[in-house]
DOZAMAR-576023 format. One record per residue (C-alpha): x, y, z. Coordinates in nm, 3 decimals, m for minus. Example, Ala and Ser with C-alpha at 12.3 -4.5 7.8 and 13.67 -1.06 7.14 Angstrom:
BEGIN
[atom [1.230, m0.450, 0.780]]
[atom [1.367, m0.106, 0.714]]
END
This chain:
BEGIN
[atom [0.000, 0.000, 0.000]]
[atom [0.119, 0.374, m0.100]]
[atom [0.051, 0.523, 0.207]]
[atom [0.199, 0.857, 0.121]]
[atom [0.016, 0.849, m0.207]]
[atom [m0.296, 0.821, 0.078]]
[atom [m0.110, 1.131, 0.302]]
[atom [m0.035, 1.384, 0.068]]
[atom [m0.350, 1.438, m0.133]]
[atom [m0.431, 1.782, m0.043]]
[atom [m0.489, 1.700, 0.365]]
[atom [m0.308, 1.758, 0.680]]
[atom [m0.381, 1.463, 0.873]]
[atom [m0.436, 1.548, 1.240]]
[atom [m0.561, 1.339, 1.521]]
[atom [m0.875, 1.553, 1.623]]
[atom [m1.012, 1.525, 1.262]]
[atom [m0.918, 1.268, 1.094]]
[atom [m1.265, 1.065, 1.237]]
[atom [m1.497, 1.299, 1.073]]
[atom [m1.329, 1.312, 0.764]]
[atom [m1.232, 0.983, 0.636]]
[atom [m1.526, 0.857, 0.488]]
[atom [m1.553, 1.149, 0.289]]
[atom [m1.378, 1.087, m0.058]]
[atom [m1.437, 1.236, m0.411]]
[atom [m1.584, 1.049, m0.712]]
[atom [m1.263, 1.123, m0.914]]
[atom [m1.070, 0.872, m0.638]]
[atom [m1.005, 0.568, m0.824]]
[atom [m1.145, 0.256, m0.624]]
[atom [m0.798, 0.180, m0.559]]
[atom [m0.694, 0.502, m0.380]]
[atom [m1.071, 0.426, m0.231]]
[atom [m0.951, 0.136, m0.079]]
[atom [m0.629, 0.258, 0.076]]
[atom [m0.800, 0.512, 0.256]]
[atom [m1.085, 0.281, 0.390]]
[atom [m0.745, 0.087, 0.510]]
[atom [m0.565, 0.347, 0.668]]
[atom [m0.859, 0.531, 0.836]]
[atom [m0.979, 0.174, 0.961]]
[atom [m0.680, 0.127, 1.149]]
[atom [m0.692, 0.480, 1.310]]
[atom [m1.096, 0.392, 1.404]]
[atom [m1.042, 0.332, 1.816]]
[atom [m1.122, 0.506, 2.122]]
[atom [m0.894, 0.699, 2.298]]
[atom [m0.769, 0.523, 2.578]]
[atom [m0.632, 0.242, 2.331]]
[atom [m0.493, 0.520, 2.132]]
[atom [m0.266, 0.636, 2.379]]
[atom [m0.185, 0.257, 2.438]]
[atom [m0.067, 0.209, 2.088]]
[atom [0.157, 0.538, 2.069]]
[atom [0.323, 0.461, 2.379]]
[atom [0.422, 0.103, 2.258]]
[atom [0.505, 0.268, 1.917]]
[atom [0.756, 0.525, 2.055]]
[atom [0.938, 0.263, 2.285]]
[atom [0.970, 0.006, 2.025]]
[atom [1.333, 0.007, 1.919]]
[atom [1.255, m0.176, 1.575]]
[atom [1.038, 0.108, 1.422]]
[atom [1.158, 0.312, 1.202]]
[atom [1.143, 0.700, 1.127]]
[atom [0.891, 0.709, 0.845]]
[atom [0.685, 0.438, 1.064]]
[atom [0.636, 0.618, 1.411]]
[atom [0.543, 0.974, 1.208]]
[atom [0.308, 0.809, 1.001]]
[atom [0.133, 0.600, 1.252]]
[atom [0.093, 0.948, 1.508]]
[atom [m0.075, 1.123, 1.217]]
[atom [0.214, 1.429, 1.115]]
[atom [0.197, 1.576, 0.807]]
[atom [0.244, 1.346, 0.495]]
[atom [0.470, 1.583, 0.302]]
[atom [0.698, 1.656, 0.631]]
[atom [0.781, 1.248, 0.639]]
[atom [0.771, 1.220, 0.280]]
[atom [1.102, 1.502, 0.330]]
[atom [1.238, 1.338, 0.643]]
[atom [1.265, 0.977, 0.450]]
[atom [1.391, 1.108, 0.099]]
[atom [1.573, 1.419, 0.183]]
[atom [1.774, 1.311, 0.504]]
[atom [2.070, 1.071, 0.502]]
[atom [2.126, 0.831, 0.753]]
[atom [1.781, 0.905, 0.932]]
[atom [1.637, 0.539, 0.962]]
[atom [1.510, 0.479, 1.324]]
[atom [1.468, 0.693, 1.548]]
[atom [1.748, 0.788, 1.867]]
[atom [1.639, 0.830, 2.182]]
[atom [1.631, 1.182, 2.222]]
[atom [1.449, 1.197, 1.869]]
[atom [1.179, 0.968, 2.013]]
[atom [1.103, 1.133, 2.381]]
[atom [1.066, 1.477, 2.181]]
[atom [0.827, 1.380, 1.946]]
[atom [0.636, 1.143, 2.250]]
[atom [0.635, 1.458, 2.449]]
[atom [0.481, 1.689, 2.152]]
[atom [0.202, 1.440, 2.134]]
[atom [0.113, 1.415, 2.420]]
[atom [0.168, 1.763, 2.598]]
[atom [0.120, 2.048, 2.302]]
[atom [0.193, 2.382, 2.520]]
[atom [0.530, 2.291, 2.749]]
[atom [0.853, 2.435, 2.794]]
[atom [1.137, 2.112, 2.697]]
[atom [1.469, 2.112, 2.819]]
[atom [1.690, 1.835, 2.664]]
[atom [2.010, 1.719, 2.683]]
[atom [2.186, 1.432, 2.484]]
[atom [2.520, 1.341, 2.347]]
[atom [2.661, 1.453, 2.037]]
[atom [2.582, 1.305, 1.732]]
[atom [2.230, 1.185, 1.837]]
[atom [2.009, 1.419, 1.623]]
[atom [1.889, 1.661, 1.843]]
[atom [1.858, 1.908, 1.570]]
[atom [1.605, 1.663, 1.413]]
[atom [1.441, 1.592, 1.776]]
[atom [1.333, 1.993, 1.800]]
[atom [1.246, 2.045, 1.415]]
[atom [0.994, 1.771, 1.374]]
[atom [0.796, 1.857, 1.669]]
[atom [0.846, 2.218, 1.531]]
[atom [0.717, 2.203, 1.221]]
[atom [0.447, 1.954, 1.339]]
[atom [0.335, 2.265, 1.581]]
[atom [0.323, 2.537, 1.316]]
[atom [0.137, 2.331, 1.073]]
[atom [m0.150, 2.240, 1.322]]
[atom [m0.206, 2.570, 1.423]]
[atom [m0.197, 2.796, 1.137]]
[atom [m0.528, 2.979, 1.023]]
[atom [m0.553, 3.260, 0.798]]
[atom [m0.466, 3.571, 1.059]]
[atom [m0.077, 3.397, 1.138]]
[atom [0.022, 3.171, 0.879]]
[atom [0.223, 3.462, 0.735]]
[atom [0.356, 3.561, 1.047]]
[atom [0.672, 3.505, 1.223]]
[atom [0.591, 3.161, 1.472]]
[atom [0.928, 3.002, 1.530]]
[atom [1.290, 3.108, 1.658]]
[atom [1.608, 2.908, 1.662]]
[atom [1.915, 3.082, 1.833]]
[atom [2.252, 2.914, 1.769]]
[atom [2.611, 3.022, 1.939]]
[atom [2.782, 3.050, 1.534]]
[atom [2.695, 3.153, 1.176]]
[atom [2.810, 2.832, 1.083]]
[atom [2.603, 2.619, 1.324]]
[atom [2.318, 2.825, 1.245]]
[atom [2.324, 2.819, 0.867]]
[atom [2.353, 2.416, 0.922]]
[atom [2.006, 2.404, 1.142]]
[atom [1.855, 2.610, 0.816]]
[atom [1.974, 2.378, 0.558]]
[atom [1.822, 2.056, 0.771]]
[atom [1.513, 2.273, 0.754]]
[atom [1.507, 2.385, 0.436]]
[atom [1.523, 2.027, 0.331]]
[atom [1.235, 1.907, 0.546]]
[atom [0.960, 2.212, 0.516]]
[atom [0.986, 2.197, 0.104]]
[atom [0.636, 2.171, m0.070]]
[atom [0.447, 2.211, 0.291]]
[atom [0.153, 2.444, 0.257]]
[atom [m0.015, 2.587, 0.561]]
[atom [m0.389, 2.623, 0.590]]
[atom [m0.425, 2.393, 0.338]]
[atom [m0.833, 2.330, 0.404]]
[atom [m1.101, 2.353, 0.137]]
[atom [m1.299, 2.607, 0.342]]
[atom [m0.950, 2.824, 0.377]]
[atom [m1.016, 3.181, 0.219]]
[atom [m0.586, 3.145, 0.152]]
[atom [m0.293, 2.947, 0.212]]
[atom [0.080, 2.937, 0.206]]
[atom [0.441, 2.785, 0.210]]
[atom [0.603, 2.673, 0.523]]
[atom [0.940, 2.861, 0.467]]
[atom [1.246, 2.888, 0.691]]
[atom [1.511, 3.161, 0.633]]
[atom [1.876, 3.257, 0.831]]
[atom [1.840, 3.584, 0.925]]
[atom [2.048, 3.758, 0.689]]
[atom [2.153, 4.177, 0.669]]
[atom [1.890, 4.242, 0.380]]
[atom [1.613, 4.082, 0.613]]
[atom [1.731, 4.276, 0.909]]
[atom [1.776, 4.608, 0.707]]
[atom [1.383, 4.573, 0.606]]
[atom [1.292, 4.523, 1.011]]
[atom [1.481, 4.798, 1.101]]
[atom [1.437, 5.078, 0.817]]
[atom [1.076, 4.980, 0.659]]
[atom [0.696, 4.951, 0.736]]
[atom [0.702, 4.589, 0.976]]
[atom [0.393, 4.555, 0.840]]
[atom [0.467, 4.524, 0.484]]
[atom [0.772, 4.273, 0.528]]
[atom [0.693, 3.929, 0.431]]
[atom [0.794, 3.746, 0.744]]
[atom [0.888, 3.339, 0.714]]
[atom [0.750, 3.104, 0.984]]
[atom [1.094, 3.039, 1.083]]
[atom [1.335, 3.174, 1.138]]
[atom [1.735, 3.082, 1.288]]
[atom [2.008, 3.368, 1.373]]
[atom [2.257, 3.411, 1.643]]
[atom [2.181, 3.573, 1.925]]
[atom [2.402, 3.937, 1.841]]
[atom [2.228, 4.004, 1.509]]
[atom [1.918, 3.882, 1.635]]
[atom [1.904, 4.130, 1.886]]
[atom [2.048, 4.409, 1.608]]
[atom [1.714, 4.362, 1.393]]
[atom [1.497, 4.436, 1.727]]
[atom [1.424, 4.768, 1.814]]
[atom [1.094, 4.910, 2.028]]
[atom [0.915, 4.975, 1.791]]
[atom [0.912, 4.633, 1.559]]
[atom [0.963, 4.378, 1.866]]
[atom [0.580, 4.362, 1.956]]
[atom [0.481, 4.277, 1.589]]
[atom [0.750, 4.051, 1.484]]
[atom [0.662, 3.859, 1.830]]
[atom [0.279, 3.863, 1.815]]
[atom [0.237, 3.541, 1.655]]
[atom [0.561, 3.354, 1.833]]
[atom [0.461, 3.008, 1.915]]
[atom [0.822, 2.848, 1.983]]
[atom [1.126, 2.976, 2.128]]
[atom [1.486, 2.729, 2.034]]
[atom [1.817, 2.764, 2.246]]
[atom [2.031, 2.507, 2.048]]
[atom [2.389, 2.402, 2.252]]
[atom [2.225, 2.667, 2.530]]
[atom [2.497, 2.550, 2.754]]
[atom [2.716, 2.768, 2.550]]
[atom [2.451, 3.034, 2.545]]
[atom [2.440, 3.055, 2.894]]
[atom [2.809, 3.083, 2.956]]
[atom [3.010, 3.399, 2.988]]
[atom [3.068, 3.492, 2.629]]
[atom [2.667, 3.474, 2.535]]
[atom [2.459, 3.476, 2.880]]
[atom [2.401, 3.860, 2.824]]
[atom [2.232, 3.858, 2.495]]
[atom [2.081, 3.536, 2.590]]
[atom [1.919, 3.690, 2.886]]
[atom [1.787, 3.976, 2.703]]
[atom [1.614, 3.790, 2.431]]
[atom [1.465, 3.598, 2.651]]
[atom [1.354, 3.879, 2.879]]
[atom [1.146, 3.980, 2.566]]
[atom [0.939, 3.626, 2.585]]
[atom [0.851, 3.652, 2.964]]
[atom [0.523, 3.824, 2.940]]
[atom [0.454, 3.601, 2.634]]
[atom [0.240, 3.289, 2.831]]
[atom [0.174, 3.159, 2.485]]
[atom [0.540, 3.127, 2.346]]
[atom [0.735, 2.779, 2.420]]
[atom [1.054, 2.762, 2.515]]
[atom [1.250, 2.485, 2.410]]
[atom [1.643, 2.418, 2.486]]
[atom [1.913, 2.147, 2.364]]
[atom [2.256, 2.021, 2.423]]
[atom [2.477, 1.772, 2.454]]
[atom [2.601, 1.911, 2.792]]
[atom [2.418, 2.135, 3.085]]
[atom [2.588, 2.440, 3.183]]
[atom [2.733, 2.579, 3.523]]
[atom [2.401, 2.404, 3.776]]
[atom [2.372, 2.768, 3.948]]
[atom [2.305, 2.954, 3.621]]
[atom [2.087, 2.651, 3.464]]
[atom [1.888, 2.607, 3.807]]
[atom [1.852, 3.049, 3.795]]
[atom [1.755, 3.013, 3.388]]
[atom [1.501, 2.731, 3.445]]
[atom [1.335, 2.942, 3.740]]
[atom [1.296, 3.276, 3.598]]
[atom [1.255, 3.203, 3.206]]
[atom [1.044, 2.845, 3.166]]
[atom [0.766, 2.751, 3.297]]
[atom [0.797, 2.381, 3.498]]
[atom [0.988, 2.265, 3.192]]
[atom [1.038, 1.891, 3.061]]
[atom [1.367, 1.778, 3.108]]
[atom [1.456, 1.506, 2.886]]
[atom [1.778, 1.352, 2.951]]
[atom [1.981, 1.085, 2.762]]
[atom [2.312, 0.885, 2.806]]
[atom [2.553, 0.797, 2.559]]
[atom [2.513, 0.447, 2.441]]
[atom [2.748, 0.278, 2.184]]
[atom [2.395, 0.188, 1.980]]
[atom [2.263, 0.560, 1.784]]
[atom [1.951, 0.346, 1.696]]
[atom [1.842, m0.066, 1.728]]
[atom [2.095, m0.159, 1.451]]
[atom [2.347, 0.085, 1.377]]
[atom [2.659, 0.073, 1.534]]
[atom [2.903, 0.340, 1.607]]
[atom [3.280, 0.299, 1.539]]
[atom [3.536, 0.243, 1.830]]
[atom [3.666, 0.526, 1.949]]
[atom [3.984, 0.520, 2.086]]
[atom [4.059, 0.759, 2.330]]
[atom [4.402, 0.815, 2.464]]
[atom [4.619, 1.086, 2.667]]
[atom [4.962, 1.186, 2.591]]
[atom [5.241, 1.334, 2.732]]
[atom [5.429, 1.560, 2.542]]
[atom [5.714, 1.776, 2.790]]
[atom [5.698, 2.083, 2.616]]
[atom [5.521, 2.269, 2.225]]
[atom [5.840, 2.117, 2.078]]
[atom [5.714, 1.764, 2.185]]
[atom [5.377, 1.790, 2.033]]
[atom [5.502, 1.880, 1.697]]
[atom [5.752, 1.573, 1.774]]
[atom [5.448, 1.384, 1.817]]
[atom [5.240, 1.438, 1.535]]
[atom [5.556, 1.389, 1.313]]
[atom [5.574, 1.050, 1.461]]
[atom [5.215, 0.982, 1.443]]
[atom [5.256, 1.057, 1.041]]
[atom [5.550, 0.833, 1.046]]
[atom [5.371, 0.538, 1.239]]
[atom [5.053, 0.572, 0.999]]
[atom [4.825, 0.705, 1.227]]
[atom [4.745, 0.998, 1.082]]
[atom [4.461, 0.879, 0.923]]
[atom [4.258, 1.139, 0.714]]
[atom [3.948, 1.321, 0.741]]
[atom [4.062, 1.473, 1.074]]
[atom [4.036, 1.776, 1.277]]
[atom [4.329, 1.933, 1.456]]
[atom [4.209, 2.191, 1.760]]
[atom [4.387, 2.458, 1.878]]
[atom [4.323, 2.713, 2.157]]
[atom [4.381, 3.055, 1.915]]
[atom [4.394, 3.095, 1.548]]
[atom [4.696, 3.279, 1.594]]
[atom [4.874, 2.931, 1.687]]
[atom [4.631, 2.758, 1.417]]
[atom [4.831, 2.976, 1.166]]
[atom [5.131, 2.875, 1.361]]
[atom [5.088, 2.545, 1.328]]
[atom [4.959, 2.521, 0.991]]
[atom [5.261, 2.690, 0.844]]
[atom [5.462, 2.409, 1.043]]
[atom [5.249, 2.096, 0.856]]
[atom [5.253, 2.280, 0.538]]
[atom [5.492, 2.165, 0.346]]
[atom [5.387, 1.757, 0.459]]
[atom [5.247, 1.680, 0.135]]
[atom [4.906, 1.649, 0.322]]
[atom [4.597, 1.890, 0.161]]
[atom [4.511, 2.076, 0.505]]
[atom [4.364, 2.419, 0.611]]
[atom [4.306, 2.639, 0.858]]
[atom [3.890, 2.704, 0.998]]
[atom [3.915, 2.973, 1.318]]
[atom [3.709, 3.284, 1.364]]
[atom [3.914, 3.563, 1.233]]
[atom [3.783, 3.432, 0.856]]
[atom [3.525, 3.511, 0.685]]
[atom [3.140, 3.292, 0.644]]
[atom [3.241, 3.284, 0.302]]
[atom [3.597, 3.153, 0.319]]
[atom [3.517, 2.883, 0.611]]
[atom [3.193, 2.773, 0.376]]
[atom [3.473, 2.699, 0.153]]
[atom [3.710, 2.549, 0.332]]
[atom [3.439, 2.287, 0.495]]
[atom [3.291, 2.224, 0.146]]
[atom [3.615, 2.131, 0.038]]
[atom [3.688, 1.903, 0.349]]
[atom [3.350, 1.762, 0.249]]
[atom [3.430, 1.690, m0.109]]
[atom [3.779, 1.549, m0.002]]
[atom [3.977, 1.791, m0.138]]
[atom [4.108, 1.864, 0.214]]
[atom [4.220, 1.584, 0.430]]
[atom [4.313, 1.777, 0.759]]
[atom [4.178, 2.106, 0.907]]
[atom [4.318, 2.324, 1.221]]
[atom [4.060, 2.501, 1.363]]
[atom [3.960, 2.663, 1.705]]
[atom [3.674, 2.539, 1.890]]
[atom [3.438, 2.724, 1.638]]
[atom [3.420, 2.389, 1.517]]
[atom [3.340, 2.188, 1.821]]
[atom [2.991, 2.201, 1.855]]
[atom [2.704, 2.091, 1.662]]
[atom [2.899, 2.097, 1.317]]
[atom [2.770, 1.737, 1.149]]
[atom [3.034, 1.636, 0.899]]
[atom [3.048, 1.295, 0.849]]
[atom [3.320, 1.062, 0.791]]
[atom [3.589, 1.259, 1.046]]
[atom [3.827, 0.926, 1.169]]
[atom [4.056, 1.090, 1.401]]
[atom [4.083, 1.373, 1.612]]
[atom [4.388, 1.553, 1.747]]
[atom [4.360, 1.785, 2.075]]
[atom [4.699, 1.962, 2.036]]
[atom [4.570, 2.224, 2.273]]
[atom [4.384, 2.060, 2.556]]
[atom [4.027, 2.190, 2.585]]
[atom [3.965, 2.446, 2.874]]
[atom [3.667, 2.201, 3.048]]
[atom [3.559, 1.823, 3.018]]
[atom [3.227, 1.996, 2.832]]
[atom [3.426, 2.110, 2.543]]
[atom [3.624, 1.824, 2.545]]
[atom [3.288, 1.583, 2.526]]
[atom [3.166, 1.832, 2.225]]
[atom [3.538, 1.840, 2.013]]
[atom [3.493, 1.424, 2.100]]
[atom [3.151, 1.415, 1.923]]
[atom [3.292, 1.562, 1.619]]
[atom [3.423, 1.191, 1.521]]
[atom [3.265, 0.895, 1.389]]
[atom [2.978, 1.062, 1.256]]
[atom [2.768, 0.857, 0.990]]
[atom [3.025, 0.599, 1.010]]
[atom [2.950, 0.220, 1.111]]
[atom [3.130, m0.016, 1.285]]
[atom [3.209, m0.204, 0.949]]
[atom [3.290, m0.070, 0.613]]
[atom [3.018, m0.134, 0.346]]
[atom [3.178, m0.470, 0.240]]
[atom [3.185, m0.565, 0.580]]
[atom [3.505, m0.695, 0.593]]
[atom [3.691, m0.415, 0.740]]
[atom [3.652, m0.291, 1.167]]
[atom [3.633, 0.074, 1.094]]
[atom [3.822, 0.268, 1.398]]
[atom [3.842, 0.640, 1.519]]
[atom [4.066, 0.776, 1.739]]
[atom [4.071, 1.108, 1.983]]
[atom [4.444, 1.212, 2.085]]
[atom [4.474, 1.454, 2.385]]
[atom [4.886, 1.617, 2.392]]
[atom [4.948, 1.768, 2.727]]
[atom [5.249, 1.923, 2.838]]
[atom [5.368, 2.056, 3.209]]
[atom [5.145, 2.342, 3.184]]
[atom [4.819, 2.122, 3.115]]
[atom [4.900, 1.975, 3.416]]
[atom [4.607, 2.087, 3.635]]
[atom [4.389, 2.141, 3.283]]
[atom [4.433, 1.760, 3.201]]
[atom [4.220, 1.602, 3.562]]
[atom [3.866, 1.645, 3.430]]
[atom [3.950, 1.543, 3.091]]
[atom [4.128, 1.199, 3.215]]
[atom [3.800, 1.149, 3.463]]
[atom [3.593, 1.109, 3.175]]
[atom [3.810, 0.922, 2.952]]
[atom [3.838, 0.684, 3.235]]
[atom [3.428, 0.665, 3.213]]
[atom [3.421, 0.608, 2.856]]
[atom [3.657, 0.312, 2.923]]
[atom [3.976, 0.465, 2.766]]
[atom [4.290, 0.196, 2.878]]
[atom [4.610, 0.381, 2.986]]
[atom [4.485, 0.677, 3.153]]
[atom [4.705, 0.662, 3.533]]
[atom [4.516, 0.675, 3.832]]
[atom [4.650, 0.924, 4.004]]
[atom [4.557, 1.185, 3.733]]
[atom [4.232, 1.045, 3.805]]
[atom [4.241, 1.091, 4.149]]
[atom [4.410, 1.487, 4.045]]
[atom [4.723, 1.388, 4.293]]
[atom [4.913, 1.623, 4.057]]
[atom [5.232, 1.844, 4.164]]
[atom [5.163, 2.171, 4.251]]
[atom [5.403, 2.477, 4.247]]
[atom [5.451, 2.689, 4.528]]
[atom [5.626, 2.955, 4.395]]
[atom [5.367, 3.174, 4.245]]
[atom [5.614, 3.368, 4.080]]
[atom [5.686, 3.006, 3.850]]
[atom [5.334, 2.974, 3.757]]
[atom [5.343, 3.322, 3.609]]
[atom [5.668, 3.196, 3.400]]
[atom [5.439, 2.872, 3.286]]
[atom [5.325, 3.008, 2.896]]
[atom [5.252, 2.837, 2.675]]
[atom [5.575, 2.832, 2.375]]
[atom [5.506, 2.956, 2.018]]
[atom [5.460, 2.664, 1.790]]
[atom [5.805, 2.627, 1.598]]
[atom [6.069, 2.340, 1.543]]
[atom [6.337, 2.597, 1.466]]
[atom [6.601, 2.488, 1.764]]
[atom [6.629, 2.736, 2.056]]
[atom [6.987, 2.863, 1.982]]
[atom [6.856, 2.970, 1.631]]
[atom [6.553, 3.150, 1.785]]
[atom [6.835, 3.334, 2.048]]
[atom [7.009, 3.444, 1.762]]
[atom [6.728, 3.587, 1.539]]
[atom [6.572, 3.778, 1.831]]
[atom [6.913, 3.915, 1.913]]
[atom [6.958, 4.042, 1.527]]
[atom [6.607, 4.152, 1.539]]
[atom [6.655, 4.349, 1.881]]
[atom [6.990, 4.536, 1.695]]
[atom [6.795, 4.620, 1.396]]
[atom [6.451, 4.774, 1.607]]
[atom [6.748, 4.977, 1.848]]
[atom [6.936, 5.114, 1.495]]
[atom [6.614, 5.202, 1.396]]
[atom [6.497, 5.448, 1.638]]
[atom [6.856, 5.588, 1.720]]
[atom [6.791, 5.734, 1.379]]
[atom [6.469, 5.890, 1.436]]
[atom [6.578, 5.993, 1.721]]
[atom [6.830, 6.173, 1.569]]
[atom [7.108, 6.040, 1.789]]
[atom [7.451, 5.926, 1.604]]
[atom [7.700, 5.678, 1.732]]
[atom [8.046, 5.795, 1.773]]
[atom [8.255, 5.608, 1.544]]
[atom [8.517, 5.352, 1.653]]
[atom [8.880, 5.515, 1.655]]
[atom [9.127, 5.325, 1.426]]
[atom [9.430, 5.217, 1.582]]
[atom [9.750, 5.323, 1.444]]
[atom [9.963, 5.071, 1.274]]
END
C-alpha cells in the first residue's frame, strides 16, 4: 500500500479530525486510492484510551523506524515524505528523537529542556515537533507571520540548522483546508543583513515574514528595536536555544538573557532548549526558574547503539604526554611516520593565531590541510568545509568554532593539540568523530576505527584532571590513576606559575631562535637611534 500516495493528497492529517473526515472521498478517487484510505482510516478507528496505548508502545519500540512512528501518530504526509527522501542516515529513530516527538504528542503547550550526546540528532528531535506545531495551528490571521525562533552560538552552526530545515519544510503548505479563504508555504530563512535592514528601516507591516526563522543571538538582537519587537513577536509560538549550555556561559549569557527577557510576558510562546552538555548548575537552576515555565527535562546517556541496529565505530581515546610545544610537533611527526594519521581529521587549537602557527609548520607535509578559526570570513570557512566535504582537504586546524554541533560525516581521528579548557568542550570536540560511520565498512570486511588524541604538556597539568576522569568513564585503557584521582604536583612559587606560557609553535632549535631575536633586537634599536636623531660615535682606528 502507498501510504503517502494516501497522506499527501491535499490534507493535513491530524488526530482531532481525521474521524470525521475519512469517509468522505471524491468520485474522481479511483477505487484503488478508495480502498487505501478505507485501510488506513480503519486502522486509526479506536477510542482513545487504546490510542494512547498504541503510541506509547510505538515510541518505545526500538525496531520502528522513522517514516513508521510519524506516520502512525498522524504528522503531516509531506513533512515524512522530506524526512525519509531528503535526510541521510535518518532510519530509526534515537532516543532523544523519540522522547521529543512522545512529548509533543502528548503535551502540546510545554517548555522542553533536553540534553543528549553529540551526534544523536537533536537538531532533528526539536524540528519535527516544530514544524508539526506550526502546521497544526496555522489559520488565515498567522500563517504569514513570524511563529518560530532558533538561536545558535555561530553563523556556521546556524546556517547548518537552516539547511536541515530547508530540506524538510519543502512543498508544505499551511492552511491547506477547502474552506480556507488562503494558504501558504512553510518557509524557513537565516536571518540575513537584507532581512534585518527591512525590520529595522521599513513599514514591519509590509515585510513578508517566514514562519521560521534561525540567527545568532548578536544580530538577532540588532534587527529588534521598540518599535518592531511587539509585531514581529505577536504570533511567536516556539522559542529554540540550540547548545544553550554555551549560550548561557560567559561569552553569550548577556544577549541570551535579554532575548529571553522579551518572551517573559509572552504565556503563549514555548521555550525549548538542547545540548549535549548542561551548563554551570547555578546559572541553569537560575535560567530554568525565571525564564520556563515547569519545563520537561529530557535527559539521555551515551550508548554505543545511535539506533536498534546501527553501530558506532570504536573510538579510541588516549592521553599523551608531550614535555613541552616542541614535543607535540615531535608527536604528530611521529604519528605521520607510524601511519596514524589517518585522514578526514580535525586538529584543535586554543587561538587561530597558533592555528596559523601550526599550519605553516604541517605545510609543506604533502598532506591537503587548512586552517577554519574565527578571524575568517562565512564565506571563506563555507569553503574550506565544502572542500573538506568533497575530499579535497584531508586535515583542518581550527579553534573550537568547530566543536559544537557541526555534522560532517566521515571525520576518523581527532587531534587535541591544545587541551580543551573544560571536560564539556572536550565531550563536544569528542563528538565531532565517527559521525555517519559504522562499525564495518560497506563490504563488511573491514573494523572501521576512530581515534581522539589529547597532547598535554607541564602546563596542562592541572587542565588535564577532568578530561582523564571522563576518559576513564568512557573506558579509555592507559589513563594513570593518580591523574584520576588529580594527585598532581603543585608549584609553590607563584612567581613560576606566572613563567608557565605556553611556547610559540616552531621546530626551529632554541639557539637559532636566540640568535634571530638578538639580530632583530639590533635592527629595532638602529632604527629608532635614527629617528631619534642620535649618532653613534665612530670607533677610533688604531694606528699601525
Amino acid at each position: 500500500m502507498d501510504i503517502f500516495k494516501v497522506l499527501t493528497r491535499g490534507t493535513n492529517i491530524k488526530s482531532n479530525s481525521i474521524n470525521k473526515n475519512y469517509t468522505k472521498t471524491t468520485k474522481k478517487s479511483s477505487i484503488e486510492e478508495d480502498k487505501e484510505l478505507d485501510f488506513f482510516h480503519n486502522q486509526t478507528k479506536k477510542n482513545t484510551s487504546s490510542n494512547d496505548h498504541v503510541e506509547d508502545e510505538i515510541i518505545e519500540n526500538e525496531d520502528i523506524s522513522m517514516k513508521e512512528l510519524l506516520v502512525r501518530n498522524h504528522f503531516n504526509g509531506k513533512l515524512i515524505y522530506n524526512i525519509d527522501n531528503h535526510l541521510l542516515n535518518v532510519d530509526k529513530p534515537t532516543e532523544i528523537q523519540s522522547k521529543s516527538i512522545k512529548l509533543s504528542i502528548e503535551s502540546e503547550n510545554t517548555d522542553v529542556v533536553g540534553i543528549s550526546p553529540t551526534g544523536t540528532g537533536k537538531t532533528l528531535a526539536f524540528m519535527i515537533p516544530l514544524i508539526s506545531k506550526i502546521i497544526m495551528n496555522s489559520n488565515d490571521s498567522n500563517m504569514n507571520s513570524l511563529q518560530s525562533i532558533i538561536i545558535a552560538p555561530t553563523n556556521d552552526l546556524a546556517k547548518q540548522i537552516f539547511q536541515v530545515t530547508e530540506n524538510i519544510v519543502q512543498g508544505i503548505v499551511l492552511n491547506h483546508k477547502q474552506n480556507s479563504k488562503s494558504n501558504c508555504k512553510l518557509e524557513a530563512q537565516l536571518l540575513n543583513s537584507k532581512l534585518s535592514n527591512k525590520l529595522l528601516f521599513e513599514n514591519v507591516n509590509n515585510v513578508k515574514m517566514p514562519q521560521i526563522l534561525i540567527s545568532t543571538p548578536k544580530r538577532l538582537i540588532s534587527a529588534l528595536n521598540k518599535e518592531n519587537t511587539d509585531v514581529i513577536l505577536e504570533h511567536l509560538k516556539v522559542f529554540v536555544i540550540d547548545e544553550f549550555d554555551q549560550l548561557f556561559s560567559n561569552d553569550f549569557i548577556k544577549q541570551t538573557e535579554k532575548l529571553l527577557s522579551l518572551l517573559d510576558d509572552r504565556q503563549h510562546v514555548n521555550k525549548w532548549m538542547y545540548s549535549a552538555t548542561k551548563p554551570d548548575e547555578r546559572v541553569f537552576n537560575n535560567i530554568m526558574k525565571k525564564h520556563m515555565n515547569k519545563p520537561e527535562l529530557i535527559e539521555c546517556k551515551y550508548s554505543s547503539k545511535l539506533t536498534s541496529n546501527i553501530v558506532k565505530p570504536k573510538i579510541t581515546e588516549s592521553l599523551v604526554f608531550v614535555g613541552n610545544e616542541q614535543g607535540k610537533l615531535l608527536q604528530l611527526r611521529q604519528l605521520q611516520q607510524n601511519s596514524q594519521f589517518i585522514p578526514p581529521m580535525l586538529i584543535f587549537l586554543e587561538s587561530h593565531s597558533r592555528c596559523m602557527a601550526l599550519y605553516n609548520e604541517l605545510k609543506y607535509n604533502s598532506i591537503p590541510m587548512a586552517t577554519l578559526h574565527s578571524k575568517m570570513s562565512i564565506n571563506e570557512r563555507e569553503k574550506v568545509i565544502n572542500e573538506f566535504k568533497e575530499g579535497k582537504v584531508w586535515v583542518i586546524i581550527t579553534t573550537d568554532i568547530m566543536a559544537r554541533g557541526l555534522d560532517i560525516n566521515g571525520i576518523r581521528t581527532i587531534i587535541n593539540y591544545d587541551i580543551p579548557k573544560n571536560k564539556e568542550l572536550y565531550i563536544h570536540r569528542l563528538g565531532r568523530v565517527g559521525r555517519g560511520l559504522t562499525s564495518y565498512n560497506t563490504r563488511g570486511n573491514k573494523k572501521i576505527e576512530c581515534e581522539c588524541i589529547t597532547l598535554y604538556s607541564k602546563i596542562d597539568a592541572k587542565d588535564v584532571i577532568p578530561i582523564a576522569k571522563v576518559m576513564k568513564q568512557h573506558g579509555a585503557e592507559g589513563i594513570p590513576d593518580w591523574l584520576v584521582e588529580g594527585r598532581v604536583r603543585e608549584n609553590k612559587n607563584k612567581k613560576d606559575d606566572k613563567k608557565m606560557k605556553r611556547e610559540k609553535i616552531s621546530t626551529v632549535p632554541g639557539i637559532i631562535r636566540k640568535e634571530r631575536r638578538m639580530k632583530k633586537e639590533m635592527i629595532d634599536a638602529s632604527r629608532k637611534r635614527k629617528q631619534e636623531g642620535i649618532v653613534r660615535p665612530e670607533k677610533k682606528q688604531k694606528k699601525i
